[in-house]
N, C-alpha and C positions, 0 to 999 in steps of 0.2 A: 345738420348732418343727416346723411340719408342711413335706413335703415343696413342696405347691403355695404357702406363704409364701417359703421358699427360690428356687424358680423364679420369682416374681414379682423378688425381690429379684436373680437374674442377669441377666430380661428388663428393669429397667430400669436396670440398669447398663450394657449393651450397646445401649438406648435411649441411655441420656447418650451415650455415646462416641460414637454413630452421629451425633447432631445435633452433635454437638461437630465431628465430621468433614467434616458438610456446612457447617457455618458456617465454617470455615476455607478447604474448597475454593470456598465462592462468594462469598468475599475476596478470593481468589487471582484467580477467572477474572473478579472485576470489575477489578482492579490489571491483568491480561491485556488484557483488551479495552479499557483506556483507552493502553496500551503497541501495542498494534495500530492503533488511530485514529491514533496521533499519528506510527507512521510509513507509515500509509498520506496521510496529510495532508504529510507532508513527499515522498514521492515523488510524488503529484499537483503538486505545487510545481514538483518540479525538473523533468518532463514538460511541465509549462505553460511553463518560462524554455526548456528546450530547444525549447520549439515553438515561439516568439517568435523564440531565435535561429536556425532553419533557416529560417523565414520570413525573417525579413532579411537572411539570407544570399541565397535566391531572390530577395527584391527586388532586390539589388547585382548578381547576377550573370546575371540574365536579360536587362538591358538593354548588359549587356557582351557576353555569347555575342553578342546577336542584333548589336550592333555589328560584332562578328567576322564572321560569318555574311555580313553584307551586302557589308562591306569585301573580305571574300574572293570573293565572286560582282560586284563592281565591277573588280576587280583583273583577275578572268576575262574579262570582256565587254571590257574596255579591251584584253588585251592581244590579242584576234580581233579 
């Protein structure tokens, strides 16, 4: 066996191993990026229901403050 058949036969064994390596890692990082979507999907969710309930919470308590507000400035002008 001549030398340059030997090295052929290491280069393409370190060729298999190397494609072998990149097919496993871009298994991996497509399994990854479907695990990233779905809890970036899931925190836009919960963002969205907390944004709903701060709004309705503002809705309820804005016409109560300003209830306040006025009662307390009626209370004043009544008691001068």
């Amino acid at each position: 066996m001549d030398w340059a058949q030997i090295l052929v036969i290491i280069l393409s064994v370190f060729l298999a191993l190397f494609l072998l390596l990149a097919i496993i890692l871009t298994v991996i990082l497509i399994k990854l990026t479907r695990q990233i979507r779905s809890v970036t999907g899931s925190a836009q969710r919960t963002a969205e229901s907390v944004e709903k309930a701060v709004v309705g919470f503002t809705n309820v308590t804005s016409p109560i403050y300003l209830a306040k507000l006025l009662s307390k400035h009626i209370k004043k002008f009544k008691s001068k």
